[in-house]
C-alpha positions in Angstrom: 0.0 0.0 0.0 1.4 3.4 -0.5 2.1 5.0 2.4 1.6 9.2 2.5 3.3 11.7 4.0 3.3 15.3 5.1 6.0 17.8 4.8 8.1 16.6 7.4 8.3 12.8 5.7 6.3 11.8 9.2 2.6 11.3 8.9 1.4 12.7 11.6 -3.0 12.8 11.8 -5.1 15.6 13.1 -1.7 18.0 12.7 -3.4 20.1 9.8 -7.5 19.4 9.4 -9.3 20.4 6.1 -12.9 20.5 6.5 -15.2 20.8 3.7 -18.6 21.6 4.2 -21.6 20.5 1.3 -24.6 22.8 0.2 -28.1 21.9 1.7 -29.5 25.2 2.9 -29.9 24.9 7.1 -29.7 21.7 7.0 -26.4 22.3 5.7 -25.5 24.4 7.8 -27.0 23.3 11.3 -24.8 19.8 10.5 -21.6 22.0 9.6 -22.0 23.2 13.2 -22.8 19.9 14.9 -19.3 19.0 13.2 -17.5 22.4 14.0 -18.7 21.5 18.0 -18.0 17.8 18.1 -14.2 19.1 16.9 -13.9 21.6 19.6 -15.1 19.3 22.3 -12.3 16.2 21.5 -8.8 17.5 22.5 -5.1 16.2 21.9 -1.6 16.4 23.2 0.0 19.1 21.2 4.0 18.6 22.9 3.0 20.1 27.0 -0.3 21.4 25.6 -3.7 19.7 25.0 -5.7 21.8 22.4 -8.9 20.8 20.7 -8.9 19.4 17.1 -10.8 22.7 16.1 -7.3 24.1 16.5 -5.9 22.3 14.0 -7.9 22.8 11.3 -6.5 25.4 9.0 -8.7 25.3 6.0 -12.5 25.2 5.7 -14.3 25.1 1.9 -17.8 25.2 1.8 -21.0 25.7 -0.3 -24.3 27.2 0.0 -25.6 26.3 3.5 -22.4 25.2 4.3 -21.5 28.7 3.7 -23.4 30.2 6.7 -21.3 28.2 9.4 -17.9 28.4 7.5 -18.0 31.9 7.1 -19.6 33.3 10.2 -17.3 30.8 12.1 -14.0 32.0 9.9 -14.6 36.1 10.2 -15.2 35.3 13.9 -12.1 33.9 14.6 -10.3 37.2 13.0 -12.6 39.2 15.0 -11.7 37.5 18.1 -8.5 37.0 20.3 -10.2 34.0 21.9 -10.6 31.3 19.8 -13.0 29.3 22.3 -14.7 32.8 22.7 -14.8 32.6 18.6 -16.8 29.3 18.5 -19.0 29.7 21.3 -20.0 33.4 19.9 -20.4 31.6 16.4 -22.7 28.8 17.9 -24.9 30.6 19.8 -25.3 33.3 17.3 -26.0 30.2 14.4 -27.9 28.5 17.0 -30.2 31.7 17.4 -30.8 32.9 14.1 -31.7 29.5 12.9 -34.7 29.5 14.3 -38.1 29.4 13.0 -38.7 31.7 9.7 -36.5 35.2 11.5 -34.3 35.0 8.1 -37.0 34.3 5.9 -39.2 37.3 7.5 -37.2 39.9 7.5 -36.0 39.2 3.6 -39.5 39.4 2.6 -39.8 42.8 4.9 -37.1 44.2 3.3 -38.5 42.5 -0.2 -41.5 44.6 0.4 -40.1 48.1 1.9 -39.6 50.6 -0.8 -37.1 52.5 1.0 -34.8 50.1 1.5 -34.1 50.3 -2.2 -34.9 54.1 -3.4 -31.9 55.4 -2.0 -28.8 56.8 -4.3 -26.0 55.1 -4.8 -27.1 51.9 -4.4 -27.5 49.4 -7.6 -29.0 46.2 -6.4 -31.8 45.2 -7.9 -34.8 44.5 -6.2 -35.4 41.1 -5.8 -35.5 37.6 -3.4 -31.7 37.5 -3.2 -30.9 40.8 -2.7 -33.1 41.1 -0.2 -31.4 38.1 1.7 -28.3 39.2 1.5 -29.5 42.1 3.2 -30.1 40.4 5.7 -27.3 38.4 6.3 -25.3 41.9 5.9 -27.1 42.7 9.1 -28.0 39.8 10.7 -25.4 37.8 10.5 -22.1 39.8 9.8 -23.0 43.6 11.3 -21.8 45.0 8.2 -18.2 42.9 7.6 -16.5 43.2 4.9 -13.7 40.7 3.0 -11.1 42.5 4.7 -11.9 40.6 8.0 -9.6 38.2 6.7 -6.6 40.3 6.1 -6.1 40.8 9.9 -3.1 40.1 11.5 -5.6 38.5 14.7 -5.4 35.1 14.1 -1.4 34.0 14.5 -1.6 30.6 13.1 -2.3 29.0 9.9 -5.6 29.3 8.6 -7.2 29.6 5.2 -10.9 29.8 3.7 -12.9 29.3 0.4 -16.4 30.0 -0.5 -18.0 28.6 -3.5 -20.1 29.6 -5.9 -20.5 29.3 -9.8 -20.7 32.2 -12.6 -22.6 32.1 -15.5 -20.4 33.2 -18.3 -18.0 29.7 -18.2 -20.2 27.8 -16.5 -17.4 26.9 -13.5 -16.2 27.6 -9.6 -16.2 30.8 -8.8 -13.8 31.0 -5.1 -13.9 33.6 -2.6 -10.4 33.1 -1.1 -8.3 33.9 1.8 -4.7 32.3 1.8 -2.7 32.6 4.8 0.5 32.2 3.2 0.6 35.8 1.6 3.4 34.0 -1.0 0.9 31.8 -2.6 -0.8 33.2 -5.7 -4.8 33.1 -5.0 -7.8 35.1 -6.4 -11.0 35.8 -6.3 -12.8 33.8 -8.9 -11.4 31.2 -11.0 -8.6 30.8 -13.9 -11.0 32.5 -16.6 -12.3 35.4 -14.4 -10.7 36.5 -11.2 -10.2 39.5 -9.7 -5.8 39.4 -8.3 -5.1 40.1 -4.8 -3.6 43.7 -6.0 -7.1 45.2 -6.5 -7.3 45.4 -2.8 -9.3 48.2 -3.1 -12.1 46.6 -5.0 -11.7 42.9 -2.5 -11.6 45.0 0.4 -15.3 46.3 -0.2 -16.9 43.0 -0.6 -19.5 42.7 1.8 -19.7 39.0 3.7 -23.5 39.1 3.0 -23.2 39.4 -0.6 -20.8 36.5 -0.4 -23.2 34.1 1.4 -25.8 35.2 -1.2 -23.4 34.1 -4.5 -22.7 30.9 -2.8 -26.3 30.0 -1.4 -28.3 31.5 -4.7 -29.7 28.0 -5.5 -31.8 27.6 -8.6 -35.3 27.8 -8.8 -35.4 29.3 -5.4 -33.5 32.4 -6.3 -32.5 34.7 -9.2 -28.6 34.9 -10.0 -26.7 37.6 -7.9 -25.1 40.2 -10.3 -21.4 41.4 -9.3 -20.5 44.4 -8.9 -24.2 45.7 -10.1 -25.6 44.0 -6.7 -22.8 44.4 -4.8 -22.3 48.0 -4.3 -23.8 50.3 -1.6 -23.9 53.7 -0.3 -21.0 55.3 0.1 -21.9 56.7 3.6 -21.7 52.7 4.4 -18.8 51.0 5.6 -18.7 49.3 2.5 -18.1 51.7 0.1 -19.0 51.3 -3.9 -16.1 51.0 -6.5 -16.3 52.2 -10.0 -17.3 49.7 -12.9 -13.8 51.2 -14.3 -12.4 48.8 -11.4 -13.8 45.7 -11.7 -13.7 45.6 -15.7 -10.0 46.7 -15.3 -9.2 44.5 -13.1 -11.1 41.4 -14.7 -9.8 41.9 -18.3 -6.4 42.3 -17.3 -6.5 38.6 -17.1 -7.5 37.2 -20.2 -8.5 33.7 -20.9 -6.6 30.5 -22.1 -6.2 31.5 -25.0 -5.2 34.5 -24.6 -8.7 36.7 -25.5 -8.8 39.5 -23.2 -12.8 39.8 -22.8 -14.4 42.8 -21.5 -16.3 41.5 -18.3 -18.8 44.8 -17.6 -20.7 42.4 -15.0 -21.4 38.3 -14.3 -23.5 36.5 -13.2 -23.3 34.3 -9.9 -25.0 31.6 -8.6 -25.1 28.2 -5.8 -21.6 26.9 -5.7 -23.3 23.8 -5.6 -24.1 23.5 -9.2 -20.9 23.0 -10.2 -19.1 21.5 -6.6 -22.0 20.9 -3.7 -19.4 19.3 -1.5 -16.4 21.6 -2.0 -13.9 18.9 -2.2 -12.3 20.0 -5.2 -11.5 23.6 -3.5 -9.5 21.9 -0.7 -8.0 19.2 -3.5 -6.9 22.1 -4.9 -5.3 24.0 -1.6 -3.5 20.5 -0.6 -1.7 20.7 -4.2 -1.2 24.4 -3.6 0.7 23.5 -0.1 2.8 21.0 -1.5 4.5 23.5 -3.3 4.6 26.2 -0.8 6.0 26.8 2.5 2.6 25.5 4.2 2.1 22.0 5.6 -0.1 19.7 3.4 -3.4 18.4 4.9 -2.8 16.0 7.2 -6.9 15.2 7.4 -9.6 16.0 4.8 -12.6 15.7 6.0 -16.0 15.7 3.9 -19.2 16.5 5.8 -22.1 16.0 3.1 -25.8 16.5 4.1 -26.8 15.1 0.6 -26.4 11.8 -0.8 -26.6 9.1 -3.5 -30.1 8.3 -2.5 -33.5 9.9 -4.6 -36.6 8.8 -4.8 -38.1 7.1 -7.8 -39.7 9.6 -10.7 -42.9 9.3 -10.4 -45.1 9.4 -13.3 -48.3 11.3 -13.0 -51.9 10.2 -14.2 -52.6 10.0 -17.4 -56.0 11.8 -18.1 -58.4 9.7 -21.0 -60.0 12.5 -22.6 -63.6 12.6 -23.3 -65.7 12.3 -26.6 -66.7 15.9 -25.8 -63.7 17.7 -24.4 -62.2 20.1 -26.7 -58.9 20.6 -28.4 -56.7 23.6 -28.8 -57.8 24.3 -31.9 -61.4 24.7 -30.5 -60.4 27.3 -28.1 -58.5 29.4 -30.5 -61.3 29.2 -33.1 -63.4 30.8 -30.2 -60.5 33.6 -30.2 -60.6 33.7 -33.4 -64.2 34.2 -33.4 -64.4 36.5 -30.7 -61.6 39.2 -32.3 -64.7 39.1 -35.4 -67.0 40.4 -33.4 -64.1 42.9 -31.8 -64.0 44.4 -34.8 -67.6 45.1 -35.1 -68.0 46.0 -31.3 -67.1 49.7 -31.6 -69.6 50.5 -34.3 -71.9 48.9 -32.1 -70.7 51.0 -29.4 -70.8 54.5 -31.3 -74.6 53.5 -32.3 -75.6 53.5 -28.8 -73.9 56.5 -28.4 -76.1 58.3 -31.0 -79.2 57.0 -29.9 -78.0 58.0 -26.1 -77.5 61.5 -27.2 -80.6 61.4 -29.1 -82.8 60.4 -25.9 -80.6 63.1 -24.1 -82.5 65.9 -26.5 -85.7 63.9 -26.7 -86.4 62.0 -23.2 -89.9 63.0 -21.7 -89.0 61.6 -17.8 -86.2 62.3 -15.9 -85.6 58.3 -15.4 -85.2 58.3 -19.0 -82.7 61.2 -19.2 -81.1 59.7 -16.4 -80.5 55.6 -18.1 -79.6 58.3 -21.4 -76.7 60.2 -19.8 -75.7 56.4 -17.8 -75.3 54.6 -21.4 -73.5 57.9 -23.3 -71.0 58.2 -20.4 -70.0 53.8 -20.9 -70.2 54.4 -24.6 -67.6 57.0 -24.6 -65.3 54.9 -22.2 -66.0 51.9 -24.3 -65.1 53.1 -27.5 -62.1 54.2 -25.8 -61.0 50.9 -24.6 -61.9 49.7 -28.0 -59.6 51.8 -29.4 -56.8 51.5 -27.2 -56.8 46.8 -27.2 -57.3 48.0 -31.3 -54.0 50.3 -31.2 -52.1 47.7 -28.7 -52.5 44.8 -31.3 -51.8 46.6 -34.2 -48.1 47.6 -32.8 -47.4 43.9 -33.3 -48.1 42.8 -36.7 -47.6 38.8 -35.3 -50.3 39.4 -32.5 -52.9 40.6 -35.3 -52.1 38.1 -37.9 -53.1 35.3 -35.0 -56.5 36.5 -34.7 -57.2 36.8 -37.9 -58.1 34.4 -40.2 -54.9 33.3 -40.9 -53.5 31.7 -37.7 -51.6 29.3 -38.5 -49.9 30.8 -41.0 -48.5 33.2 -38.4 -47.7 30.9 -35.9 -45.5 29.3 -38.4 -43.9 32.6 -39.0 -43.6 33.1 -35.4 -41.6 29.5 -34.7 -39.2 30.1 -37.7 -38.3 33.3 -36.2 -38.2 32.1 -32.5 -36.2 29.3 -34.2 -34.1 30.7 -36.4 -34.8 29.0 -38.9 -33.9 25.7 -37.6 -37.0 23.5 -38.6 -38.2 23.0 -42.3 -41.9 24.7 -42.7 -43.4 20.2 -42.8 -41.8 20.4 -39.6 -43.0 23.1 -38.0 -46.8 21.8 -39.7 -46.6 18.8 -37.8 -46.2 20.1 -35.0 -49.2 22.7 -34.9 -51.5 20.1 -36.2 -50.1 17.8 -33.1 -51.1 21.2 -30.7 -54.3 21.9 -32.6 -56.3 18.3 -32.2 -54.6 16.9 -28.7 -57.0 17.2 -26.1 -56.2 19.5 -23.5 -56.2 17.3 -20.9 -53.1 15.2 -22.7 -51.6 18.9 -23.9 -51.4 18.9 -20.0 -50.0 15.6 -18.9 -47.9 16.4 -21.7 -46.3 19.9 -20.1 -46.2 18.1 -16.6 -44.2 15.2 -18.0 -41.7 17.6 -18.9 -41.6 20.3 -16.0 -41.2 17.3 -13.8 -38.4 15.6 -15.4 -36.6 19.3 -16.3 -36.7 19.6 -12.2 -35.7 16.3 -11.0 -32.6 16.2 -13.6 -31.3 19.4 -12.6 -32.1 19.2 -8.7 -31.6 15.1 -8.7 -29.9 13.6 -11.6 -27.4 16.6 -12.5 -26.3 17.5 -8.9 -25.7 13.4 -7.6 -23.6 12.8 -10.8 -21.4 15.6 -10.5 -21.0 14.8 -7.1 -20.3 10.9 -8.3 -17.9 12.0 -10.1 -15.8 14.5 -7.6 -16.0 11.9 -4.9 -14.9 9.3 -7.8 -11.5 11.3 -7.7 -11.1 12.4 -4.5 -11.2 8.6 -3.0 -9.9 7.3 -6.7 -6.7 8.8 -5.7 -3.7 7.7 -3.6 -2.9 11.1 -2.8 -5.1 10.9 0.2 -4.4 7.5 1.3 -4.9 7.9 5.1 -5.7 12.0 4.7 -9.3 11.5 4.3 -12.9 10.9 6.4 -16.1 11.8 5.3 -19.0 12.2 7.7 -22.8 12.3 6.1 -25.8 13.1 7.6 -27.5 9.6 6.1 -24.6 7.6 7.5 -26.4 6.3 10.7 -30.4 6.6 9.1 -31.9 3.4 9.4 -31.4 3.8 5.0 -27.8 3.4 4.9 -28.4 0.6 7.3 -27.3 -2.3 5.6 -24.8 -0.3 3.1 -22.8 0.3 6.3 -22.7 -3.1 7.5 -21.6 -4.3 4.1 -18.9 -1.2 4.0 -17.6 -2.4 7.1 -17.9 -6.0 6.5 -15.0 -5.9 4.1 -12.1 -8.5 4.1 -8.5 -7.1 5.4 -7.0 -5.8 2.2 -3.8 -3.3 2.2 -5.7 -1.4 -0.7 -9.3 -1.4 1.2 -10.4 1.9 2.7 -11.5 0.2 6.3 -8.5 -2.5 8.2 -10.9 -2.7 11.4 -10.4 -5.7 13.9 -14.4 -7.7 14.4 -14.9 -5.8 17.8 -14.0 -2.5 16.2 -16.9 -3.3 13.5 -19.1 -4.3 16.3 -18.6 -1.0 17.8 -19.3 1.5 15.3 -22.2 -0.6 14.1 -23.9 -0.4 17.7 -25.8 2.9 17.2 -28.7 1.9 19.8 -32.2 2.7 19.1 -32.1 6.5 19.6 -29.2 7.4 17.5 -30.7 6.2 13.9 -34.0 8.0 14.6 -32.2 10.9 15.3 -30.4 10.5 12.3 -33.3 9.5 10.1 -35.5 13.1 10.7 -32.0 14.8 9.9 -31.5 13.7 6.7 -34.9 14.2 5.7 -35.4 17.8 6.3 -35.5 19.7 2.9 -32.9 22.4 1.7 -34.7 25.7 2.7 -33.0 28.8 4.9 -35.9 28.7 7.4 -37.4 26.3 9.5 -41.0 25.7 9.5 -43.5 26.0 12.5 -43.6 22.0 12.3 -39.6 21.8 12.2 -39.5 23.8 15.3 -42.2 21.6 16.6 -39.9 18.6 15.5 -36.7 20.6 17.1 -35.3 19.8 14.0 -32.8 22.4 14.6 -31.4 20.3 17.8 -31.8 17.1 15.8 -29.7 17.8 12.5 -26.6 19.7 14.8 -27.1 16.3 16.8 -26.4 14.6 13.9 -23.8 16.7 13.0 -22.0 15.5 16.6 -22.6 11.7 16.5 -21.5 11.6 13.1 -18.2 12.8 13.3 -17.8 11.3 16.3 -18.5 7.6 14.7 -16.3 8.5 11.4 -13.3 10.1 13.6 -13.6 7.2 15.6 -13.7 4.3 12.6 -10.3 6.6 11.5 -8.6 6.7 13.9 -8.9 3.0 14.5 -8.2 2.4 11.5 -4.9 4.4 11.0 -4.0 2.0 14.4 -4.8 -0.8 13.1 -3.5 -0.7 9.8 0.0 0.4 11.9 -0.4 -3.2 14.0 -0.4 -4.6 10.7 2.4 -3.4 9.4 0.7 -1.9 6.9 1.5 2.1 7.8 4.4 3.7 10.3 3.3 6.1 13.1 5.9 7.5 15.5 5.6 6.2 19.0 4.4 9.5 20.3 2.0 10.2 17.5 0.5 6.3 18.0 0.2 7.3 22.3 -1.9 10.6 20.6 -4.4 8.4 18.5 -5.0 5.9 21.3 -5.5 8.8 23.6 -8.1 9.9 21.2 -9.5 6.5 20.9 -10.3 6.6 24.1 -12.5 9.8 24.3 -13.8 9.0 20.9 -15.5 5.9 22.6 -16.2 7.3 25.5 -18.0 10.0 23.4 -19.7 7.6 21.2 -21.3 5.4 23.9 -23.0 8.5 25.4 -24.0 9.6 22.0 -25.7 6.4 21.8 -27.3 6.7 24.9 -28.3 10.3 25.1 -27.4 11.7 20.9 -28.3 15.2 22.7 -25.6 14.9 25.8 -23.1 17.2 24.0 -25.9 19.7 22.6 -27.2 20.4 26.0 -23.7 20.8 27.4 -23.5 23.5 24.9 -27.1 25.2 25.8 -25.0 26.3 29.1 -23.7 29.6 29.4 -20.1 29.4 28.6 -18.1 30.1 32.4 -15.7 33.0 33.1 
C-alpha cells in the first residue's frame, strides 16, 4: 500500500485538518455546526499542551448552506482574540438565528419596503436575493467586509474558500483567503478572477453578498449580479467602487487563450451547481501546499448532508380524454371568433352613443334622461377601450395576424423566427397540427411530463452525478491515502443501514479503505435505538434557509446539529482505529508519540460515542450552558 506523507516525511494525523462543508441550505448548515462543535469538544496532546482538534484545522471550503457556518465561524475567529470565545459566539449566534422563519421574515420585509431600495447610490436590484443578502449583511455579519480576513488577529495558519458558480464559463467561482501571503490566490477562477492587487475593490466586498453568491440556488432564487448588486452607499462601511475597477481589473487577465474579454458584469449563482461538496476547493489548496512553504493536509474531511439516494420519478396520471372535451384548436377558433366580433363592437358602441344622445335631447322623464346620460358616459369609455386593445395589437403585426383568419400561418412565421430558422416549414406543420387536435387534458399531462423531469434532472440527476464524479477522484486517488474521512448526515439513518454493515464488513485488504479488527466493527455498528432516529429526521429535512413551524415543533434544529455531533464522532472514531490498526499490521508507520496521541483519542472517541448512543443530545445540552468565566 502506498504510504503518504506530510512535509516533514512523518505522517502525523489531526496535525493540519481540512474541512469541507456540502450545500443543503440549514440543513447544511445546522450539521456543519454539529461538526465544527464535536471538533472543539475532543482534544489532543499538542507537545505540554492539550488543544482541541478545532485548532488544527486550517482550512475550511464550503458551499451554499455550508457557507453560513464556515464563514460566520472564519470572520469570527479574526474578530476575536479568543478562539474558544470565537466558537461559542459563532454557535450561539447560528444556534439563534436559525430558528423558525426570523431570516425568511425579515428578507421578505425588506423585499417589500420601498425604501430600503430608493436610495442613491445603491445598484441592487430589487429582488429575493438581494433582499437576503441584506439580511445576512445585518443579521449575520454587522456589516463585515472581505477585509476581516486580512487581519493580523489570528497567529496561526488558517485559510478559507467559499464557493459559488458564474454564468459566463459555467465553472467555480472562489472567494479566497490564503494565509500564506506568498501563494498566488484570487477571487474567482482561472477565466475570471479578480488578483489580490485590486485590494481596493476585494476589500469592499460585503460577507452578505458572499453568502448570497454561494447559497443563490436555482429555482429558489434569481442569480446575484457582481459588482451591479454588490455596491452600496458610500456613507456605508462598505463603500461602492467604480465599474472602471472591476472591468480593469477582470480583463487584465485574459482567458486560455489569450482573448482578453471585457467583463462589464457576471452572473453568480449556488456553488453547488458546479461543486456541492467543496472537495475540489480543498483538492486544490493541498496541491497548492505542496508546493509552498505551508504543511499539506494532514486530514480532509467531507461532511455532506446530501447523498446518493433519490426517490423514484414518479409518473403522474394519465387523463383519458372525453368524446366531448375540446382541443386547442377549438379554443382558438373561439378567439378567433371573438376578435370578429371585436371588430364590429365599436360601431356597435358609437350607435348606442347616437341614440343615447338622441334620448338626451328627446327623453320625456327624468328616469329616461337619467338611463340616457348612464349609457353615453360607458359608450364614450367603451369606445375608448376599444380603441386603445385596437392600437395595442396593431403595434405587433404577429399578435394581429393570430387573430385573424390566418393563424396558423403566423404561428409558423412566429416558430421560424423564434427558431431561427432551424425547422423546415413540414416540420414546423406537424407540429401545430399535433397542438391543434390533442385534447387539452393530454396537452397537460404532456407539459407536466416535462416540467417534472426538467426539475428532478437538474435538482436530482445533474447534482448526484457531478457529485459521483468529484467523490470518484477524491477517493480514486492515492494522494489521500490515510488523509481523508467523510461524515454524512445519512450515515447512521436506518437507510444506509445495511450499506454500512456491508462497508464495514470488508475482508482485510492493504488497498481497502476500512482495516478494522471484528470488535471494532461491532462498535461502530452499535448505534442503539435513539441514535438512527435521530439521524433518520436529519436527513430528511429539505434544503430551505428557514425552519417551519412544524420543524421547530420537531426541534429539527437540535436534531440535524445532533447529527452533525454523532456523526463525526463515529467517522473520527472508525479513523482513527483504523490508521491503528493498519500500523499493528504493518501496513503504515506512526511514530511512538503520535500512536500514544491516537490511542488517547481512541479513548475519548469511545467514551464520546457510547454517550452519543445513549443520550445523541448529551453534548448539545452541554453546549445550551452559558459558557463560564
Amino acid at each position: 500500500m502506498s504510504q503518504q506523507t506530510t512535509a516533514n516525511d512523518q505522517f502525523s494525523p489531526f496535525q493540519s485538518i481540512a474541512l469541507c462543508f456540502s450545500g443543503g441550505g440549514f440543513r447544511a448548515a445546522a450539521f456543519s455546526l454539529g461538526v465544527l462543535s464535536y471538533l472543539n469538544r475532543v482534544k489532543i496532546n499538542d507537545g505540554d499542551v492539550e488543544t482541541s482538534l478545532l485548532r488544527h484545522v486550517n482550512y475550511i471550503a464550503s458551499t451554499s448552506g455550508g457557507t453560513i457556518t464556515n464563514l460566520l465561524y472564519s470572520s469570527y475567529l479574526f474578530r476575536h482574540d479568543d478562539e474558544e470565545k470565537a466558537f461559542r459566539d459563532c454557535f450561539d449566534k447560528l444556534y439563534a438565528d436559525m430558528r423558525g422563519e426570523t431570516l425568511l421574515v425579515e428578507a421578505t420585509a425588506i423585499l417589500a419596503d420601498h425604501q430600503m431600495w430608493d436610495q442613491p447610490g445603491i445598484s441592487k436590484q430589487r429582488n429575493v436575493i438581494n433582499a437576503f443578502s441584506k439580511v445576512y449583511d445585518q443579521k449575520l455579519f454587522d456589516g463585515e467586509t472581505f477585509d476581516v480576513f486580512w487581519r493580523d488577529s489570528l497567529p496561526r495558519d488558517f485559510s478559507v474558500c467559499f464557493n459559488a458558480t458564474e454564468f459566463t464559463k459555467g465553472i467555480s467561482f472562489r472567494f479566497q483567503h490564503e494565509s500564506d501571503k506568498e501563494l498566488k490566490y484570487k477571487i474567482g477562477n482561472r477565466f475570471i478572477f479578480i488578483p489580490s492587487y485590486h485590494k481596493e475593490v476585494l476589500a469592499k466586498i460585503k460577507l452578505g453578498d458572499i453568502l448570497a453568491a454561494s447559497s443563490c440556488f436555482p429555482s429558489g432564487f434569481e442569480p446575484i449580479i457582481f459588482p451591479e448588486d454588490f455596491k452600496y452607499h458610500e456613507r456605508q462601511k462598505s463603500t461602492s467602487w467604480s465599474d472602471e475597477q472591476l472591468k480593469r481589473s477582470l480583463a487584465e487577465n485574459g482567458d486560455s487563450e489569450g482573448v482578453e474579454p471585457v467583463m462589464e458584469s457576471i452572473a453568480l449563482m449556488d456553488g453547488g451547481v458546479t461543486d456541492n461538496q467543496a472537495i475540489i476547493s480543498a483538492m486544490l489548496a493541498d496541491g497548492r501546499r505542496r508546493d509552498g512553504k505551508l504543511r499539506p493536509f494532514d486530514l480532509i474531511m467531507v461532511n455532506d448532508v446530501t447523498s446518493h439516494y433519490m426517490k423514484p420519478y414518479v409518473i403522474g396520471p394519465r387523463d383519458t380524454p372525453t368524446a366531448q372535451e375540446k382541443n386547442l384548436d377549438s379554443y382558438l377558433s373561439k378567439v378567433t371568433a371573438f376578435y370578429k366580433w371585436f371588430k364590429r363592437i365599436r360601431i356597435i358602441i358609437i350607435g348606442v352613443l347616437l341614440l343615447s344622445v338622441a334620448g338626451i335631447f328627446s327623453a320625456d322623464s327624468p328616469a329616461v334622461l337619467a338611463l340616457c346620460y348612464f349609457l353615453s358616459g360607458v359608450s364614450i369609455l367603451g369606445i375608448g377601450l376599444v380603441t386603445l386593445i385596437q392600437y395595442v395589437i396593431n403595434l405587433r403585426p404577429e399578435v394581429k395576424d393570430f387573430l385573424s383568419a390566418s393563424r396558423e400561418d403566423a404561428l409558423k412565421k412566429w416558430i421560424s423566427k423564434q427558431t431561427e430558422n432551424k425547422y423546415s416549414p413540414s416540420v414546423i406543420s406537424n407540429i401545430l397540427t399535433y397542438l391543434r387536435e390533442t385534447k387539452l387534458s393530454n396537452l397537460k399531462s404532456v407539459i407536466m411530463s416535462r416540467v417534472n423531469s426538467i426539475i428532478t434532472m437538474n435538482v436530482e440527476v445533474n447534482l448526484k452525478h457531478v457529485r459521483r464524479l468529484i467523490y470518484d477522484a477524491f477517493y480514486g486517488s492515492h494522494t489521500w491515502d490515510n488523509r481523508r474521512a467523510s461524515c454524512f448526515i445519512y450515515e447512521l439513518s436506518t437507510q444506509n443501514a445495511a450499506f454500512r454493515v456491508s462497508q464495514l464488513a470488508k475482508k482485510k485488504d492493504s488497498d481497502a479503505a476500512i482495516y478494522l479488527s471484528n470488535e471494532d466493527k461491532s462498535l461502530l455498528l452499535d448505534l442503539k435505538d435513539k441514535i438512527p432516529v435521530v439521524a433518520d429526521e436529519a436527513r430528511e429535512m429539505g434544503t430551505t434557509l428557514w425552519f417551519t413551524e412544524e420543524d421547530g415543533s420537531k426541534q429539527m434544529l437540535d436534531k440535524i446539529i445532533q447529527c452533525g455531533q454523532f456523526t463525526a464522532c463515529a467517522n473520527l472514531l472508525e479513523y482513527t482505529m483504523t490508521l491503528i490498526r493498519k500500523h499493528e499490521a504493518g501496513k503504515l508507520s506512526i511514530a511512538p508519540q503520535v500512536l500514544e496521541m491516537l490511542k488517547a483519542v481512541r479513548k475519548t472517541l469511545e467514551s464520546d460515542w457510547a454517550a452519543f448512543r445513549e443520550q445523541p443530545d448529551f453534548y448539545l445540552r452541554e453546549l445550551k450552558q452559558p459558557l463560564a468565566i
